[in-house]
DRENTOR-440011 format. One record per residue (C-alpha): residue number from 1; x, y, z. Coordinates in pm, 1 decimal. Example, Ala and Ser with C-alpha at 12.3 -4.5 7.8 and 13.67 -1.06 7.14 Angstrom:
DRENTOR-440011
<atom i="1" east="1230.0" north="-450.0" up="780.0"/>
<atom i="2" east="1367.0" north="-106.0" up="714.0"/>
end
This chain:
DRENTOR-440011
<atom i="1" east="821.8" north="1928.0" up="-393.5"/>
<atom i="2" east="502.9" north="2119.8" up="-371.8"/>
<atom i="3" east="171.0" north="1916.7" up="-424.6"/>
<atom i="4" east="-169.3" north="2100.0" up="-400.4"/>
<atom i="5" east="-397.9" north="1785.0" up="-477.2"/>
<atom i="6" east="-377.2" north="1441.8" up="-395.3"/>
<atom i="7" east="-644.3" north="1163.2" up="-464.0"/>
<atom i="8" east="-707.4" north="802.1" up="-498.9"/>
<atom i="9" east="-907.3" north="612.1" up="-790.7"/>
<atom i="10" east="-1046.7" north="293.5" up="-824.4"/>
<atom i="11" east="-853.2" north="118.9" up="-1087.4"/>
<atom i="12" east="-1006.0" north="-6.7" up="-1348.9"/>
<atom i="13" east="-939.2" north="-304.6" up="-1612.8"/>
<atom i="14" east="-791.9" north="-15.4" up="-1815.1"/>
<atom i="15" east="-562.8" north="49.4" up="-1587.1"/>
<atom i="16" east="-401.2" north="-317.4" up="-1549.7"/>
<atom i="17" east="-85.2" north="-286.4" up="-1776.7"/>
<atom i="18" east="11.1" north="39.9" up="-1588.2"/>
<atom i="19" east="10.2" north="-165.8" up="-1254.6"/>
<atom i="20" east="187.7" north="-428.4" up="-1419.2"/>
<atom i="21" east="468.9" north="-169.0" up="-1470.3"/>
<atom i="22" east="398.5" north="2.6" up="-1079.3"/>
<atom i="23" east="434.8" north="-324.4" up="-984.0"/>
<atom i="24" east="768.3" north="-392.1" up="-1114.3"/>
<atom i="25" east="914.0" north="-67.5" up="-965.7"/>
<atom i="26" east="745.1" north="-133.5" up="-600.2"/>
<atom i="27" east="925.6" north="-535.6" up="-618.4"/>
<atom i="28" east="1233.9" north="-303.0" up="-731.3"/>
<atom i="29" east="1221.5" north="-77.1" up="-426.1"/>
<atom i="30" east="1141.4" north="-413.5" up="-211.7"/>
<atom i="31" east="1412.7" north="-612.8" up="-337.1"/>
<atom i="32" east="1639.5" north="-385.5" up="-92.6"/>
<atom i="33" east="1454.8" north="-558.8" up="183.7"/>
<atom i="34" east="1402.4" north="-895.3" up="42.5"/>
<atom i="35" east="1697.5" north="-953.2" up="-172.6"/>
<atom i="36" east="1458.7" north="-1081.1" up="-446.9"/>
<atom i="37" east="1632.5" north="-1102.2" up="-771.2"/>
<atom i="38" east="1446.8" north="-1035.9" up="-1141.2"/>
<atom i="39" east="1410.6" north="-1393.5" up="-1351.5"/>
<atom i="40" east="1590.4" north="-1451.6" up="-1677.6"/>
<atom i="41" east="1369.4" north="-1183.9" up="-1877.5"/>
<atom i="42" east="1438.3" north="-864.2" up="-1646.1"/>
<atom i="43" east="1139.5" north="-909.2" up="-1454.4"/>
<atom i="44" east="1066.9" north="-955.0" up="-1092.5"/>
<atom i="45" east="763.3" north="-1227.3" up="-1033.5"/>
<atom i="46" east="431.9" north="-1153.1" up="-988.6"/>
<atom i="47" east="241.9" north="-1261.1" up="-695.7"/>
<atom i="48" east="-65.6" north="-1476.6" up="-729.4"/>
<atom i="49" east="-278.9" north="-1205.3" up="-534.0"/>
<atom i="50" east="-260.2" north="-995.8" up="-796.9"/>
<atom i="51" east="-469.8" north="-1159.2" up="-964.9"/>
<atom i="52" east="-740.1" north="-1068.1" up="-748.2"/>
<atom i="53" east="-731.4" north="-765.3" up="-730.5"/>
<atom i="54" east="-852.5" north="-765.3" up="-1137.5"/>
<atom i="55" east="-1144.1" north="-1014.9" up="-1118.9"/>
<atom i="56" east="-1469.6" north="-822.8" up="-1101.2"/>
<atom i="57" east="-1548.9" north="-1029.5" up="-720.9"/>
<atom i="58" east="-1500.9" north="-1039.3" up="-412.7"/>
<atom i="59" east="-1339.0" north="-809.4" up="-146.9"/>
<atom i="60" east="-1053.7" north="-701.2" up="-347.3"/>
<atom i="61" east="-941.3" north="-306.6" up="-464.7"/>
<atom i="62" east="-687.9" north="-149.8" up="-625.1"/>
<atom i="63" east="-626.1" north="245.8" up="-595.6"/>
<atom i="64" east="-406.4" north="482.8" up="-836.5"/>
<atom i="65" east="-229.7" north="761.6" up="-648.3"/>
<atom i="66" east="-269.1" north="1095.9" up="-826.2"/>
<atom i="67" east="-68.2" north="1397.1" up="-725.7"/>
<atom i="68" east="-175.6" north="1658.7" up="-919.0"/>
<atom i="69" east="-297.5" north="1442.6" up="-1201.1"/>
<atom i="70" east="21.3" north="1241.9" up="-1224.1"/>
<atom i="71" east="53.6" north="894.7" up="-1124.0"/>
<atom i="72" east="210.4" north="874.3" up="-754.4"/>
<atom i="73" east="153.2" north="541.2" up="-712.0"/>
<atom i="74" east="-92.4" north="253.3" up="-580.6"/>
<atom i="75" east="-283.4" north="92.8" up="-254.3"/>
<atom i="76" east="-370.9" north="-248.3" up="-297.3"/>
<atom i="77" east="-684.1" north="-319.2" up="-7.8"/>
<atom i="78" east="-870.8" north="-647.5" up="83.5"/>
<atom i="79" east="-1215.4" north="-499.5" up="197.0"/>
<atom i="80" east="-1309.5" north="-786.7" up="401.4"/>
<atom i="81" east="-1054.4" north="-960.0" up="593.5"/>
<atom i="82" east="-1045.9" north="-1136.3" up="953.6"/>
<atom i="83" east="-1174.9" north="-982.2" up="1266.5"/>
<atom i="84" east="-1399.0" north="-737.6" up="1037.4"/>
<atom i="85" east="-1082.9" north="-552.5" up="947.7"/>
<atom i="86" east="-995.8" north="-397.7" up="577.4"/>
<atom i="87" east="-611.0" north="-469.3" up="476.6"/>
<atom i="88" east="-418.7" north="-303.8" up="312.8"/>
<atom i="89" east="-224.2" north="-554.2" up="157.3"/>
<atom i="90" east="70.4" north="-329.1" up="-58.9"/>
<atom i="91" east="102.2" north="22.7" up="-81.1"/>
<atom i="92" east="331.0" north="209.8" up="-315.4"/>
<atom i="93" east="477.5" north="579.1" up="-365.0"/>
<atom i="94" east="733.4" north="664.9" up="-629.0"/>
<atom i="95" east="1064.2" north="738.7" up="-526.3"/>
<atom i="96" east="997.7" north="1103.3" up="-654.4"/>
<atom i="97" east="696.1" north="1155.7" up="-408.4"/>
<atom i="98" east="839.5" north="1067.5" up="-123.5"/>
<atom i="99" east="923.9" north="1251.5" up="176.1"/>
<atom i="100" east="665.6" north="1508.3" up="31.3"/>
<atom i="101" east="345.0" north="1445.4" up="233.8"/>
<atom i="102" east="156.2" north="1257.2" up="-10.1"/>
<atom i="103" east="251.7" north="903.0" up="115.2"/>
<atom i="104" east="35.6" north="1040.8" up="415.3"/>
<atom i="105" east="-211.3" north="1196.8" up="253.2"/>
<atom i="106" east="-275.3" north="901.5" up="15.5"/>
<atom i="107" east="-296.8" north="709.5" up="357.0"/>
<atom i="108" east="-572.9" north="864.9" up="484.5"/>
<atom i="109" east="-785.1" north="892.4" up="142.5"/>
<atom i="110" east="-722.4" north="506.7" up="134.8"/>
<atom i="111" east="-839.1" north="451.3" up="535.5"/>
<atom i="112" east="-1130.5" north="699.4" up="444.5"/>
<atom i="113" east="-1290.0" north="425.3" up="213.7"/>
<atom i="114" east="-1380.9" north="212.3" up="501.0"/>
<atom i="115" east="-1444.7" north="318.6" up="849.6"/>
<atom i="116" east="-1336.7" north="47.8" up="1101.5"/>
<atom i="117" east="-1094.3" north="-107.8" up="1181.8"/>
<atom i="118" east="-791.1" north="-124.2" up="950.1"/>
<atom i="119" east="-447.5" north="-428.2" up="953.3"/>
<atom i="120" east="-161.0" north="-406.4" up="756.1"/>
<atom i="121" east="231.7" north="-543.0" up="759.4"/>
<atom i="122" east="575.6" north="-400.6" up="723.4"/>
<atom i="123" east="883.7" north="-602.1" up="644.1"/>
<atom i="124" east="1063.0" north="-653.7" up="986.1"/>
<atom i="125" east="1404.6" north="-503.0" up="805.2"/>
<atom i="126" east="1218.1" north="-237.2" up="633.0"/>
<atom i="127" east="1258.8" north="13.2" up="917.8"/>
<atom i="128" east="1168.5" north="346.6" up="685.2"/>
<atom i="129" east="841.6" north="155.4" up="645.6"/>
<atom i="130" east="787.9" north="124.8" up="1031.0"/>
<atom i="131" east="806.8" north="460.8" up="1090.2"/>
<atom i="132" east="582.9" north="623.0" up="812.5"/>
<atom i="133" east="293.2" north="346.6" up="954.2"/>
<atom i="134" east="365.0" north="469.3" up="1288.2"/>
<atom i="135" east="289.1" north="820.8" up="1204.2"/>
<atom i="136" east="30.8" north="744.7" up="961.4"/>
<atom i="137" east="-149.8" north="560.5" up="1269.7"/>
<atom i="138" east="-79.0" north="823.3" up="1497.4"/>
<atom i="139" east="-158.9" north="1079.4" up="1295.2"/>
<atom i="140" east="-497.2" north="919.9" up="1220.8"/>
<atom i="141" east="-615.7" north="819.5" up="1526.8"/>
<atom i="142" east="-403.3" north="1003.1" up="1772.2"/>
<atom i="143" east="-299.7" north="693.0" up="1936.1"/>
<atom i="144" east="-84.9" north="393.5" up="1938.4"/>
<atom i="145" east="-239.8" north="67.3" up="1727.2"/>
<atom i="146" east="-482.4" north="-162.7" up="1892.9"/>
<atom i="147" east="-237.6" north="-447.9" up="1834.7"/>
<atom i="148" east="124.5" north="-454.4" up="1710.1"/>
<atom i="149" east="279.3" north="-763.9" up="1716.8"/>
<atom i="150" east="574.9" north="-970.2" up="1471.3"/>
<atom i="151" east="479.4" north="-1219.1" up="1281.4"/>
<atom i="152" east="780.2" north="-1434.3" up="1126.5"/>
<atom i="153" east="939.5" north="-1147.7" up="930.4"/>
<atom i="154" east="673.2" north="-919.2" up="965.0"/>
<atom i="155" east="514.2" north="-629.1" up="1187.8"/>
<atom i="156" east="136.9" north="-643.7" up="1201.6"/>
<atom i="157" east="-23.2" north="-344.9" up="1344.4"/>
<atom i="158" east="-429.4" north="-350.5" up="1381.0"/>
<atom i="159" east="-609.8" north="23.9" up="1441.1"/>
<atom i="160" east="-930.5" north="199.7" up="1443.8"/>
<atom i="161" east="-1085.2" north="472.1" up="1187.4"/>
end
C-alpha cells in the first residue's frame, strides 16, 4: 500500500460515534489476545476510561489517524500521568494499514505532541505488539527504553522524546 500523507487530529465531540465504532473493531482485534467475548447485543464492553477521554477536562486526548484523508485509526493519550510522563493508553491501526509504515508514522506524530518522557503497555501475549513498540522506541530515540519491566500481564516500557 502506498501512503503519501499521514496525520493525527484532535477528536472532537463530533467525532464520538465514529470511535464508538473504532472502538469496537480495536476490542475485536484484542479479543485474539484477551479472549474477551461480545455481550448478548453483538457488542464488546466499553471501558470506563473512555469516558474521559470525551469530557472537556483534564489530561485526557483522543487522536484520529488519517492516511491520506481516510480514517486509519486512533491514539488514545493521558497528558499527565506519573513520573511527569504522557501515556499512551490505546492505540489503534486498521487491519488494512498495517504493515504499511503508518502505524510508525502515526507513532511519532502522536510522541511529537509532548516532548518528554513517554509510558505505555503491551499485552504480555500480544507479541506483534512488542515488536512494533520496540522499533517505534528505537526508531525514535535510537536507543533501548529507560525502563521495561512486566507488570501482571503486561509490558511497560518508559522512554524519552
Amino acid at each position: 500500500m502506498d501512503i503519501g500523507n499521514v496525520e493525527i487530529r484532535k477528536a472532537r465531540i463530533a467525532d464520538r460515534k465514529m470511535f464508538e465504532q473504532l472502538w469496537q473493531l480495536y476490542l475485536y482485534d484484542f479479543s485474539e489476545f484477551t479472549g474477551m467475548d461480545v455481550r448478548s447485543d453483538g457488542e464488546y464492553p466499553y471501558f470506563p476510561e473512555f469516558e474521559l477521554y470525551w469530557k472537556k477536562w483534564g489530561g485526557n486526548c483522543a487522536y484520529v489517524i488519517l492516511a491520506d484523508g481516510q480514517i486509519a485509526g486512533f491514539a488514545m493519550v493521558h497528558e499527565f500521568w506519573e513520573n511527569e510522563a504522557a501515556y499512551l493508553s490505546q492505540f489503534f491501526i486498521m487491519r488494512k494499514y498495517r504493515r504499511s509504515g503508518i502505524g510508525m508514522r502515526a507513532a511519532r506524530l502522536v510522541f511529537g505532541t509532548k516532548p518528554g518522557r513517554w509510558g505505555l503497555h503491551q499485552l504480555a501475549n500480544n507479541i506483534p505488539a512488542q515488536k512494533f513498540w520496540d522499533r517505534v522506541i528505537r526508531d525514535l530515540t535510537g536507543a533501548a527504553p529507560l525502563l521495561e519491566q512486566m507488570e501482571s500481564d503486561r509490558r511497560f516500557q518508559l522512554f524519552e522524546m
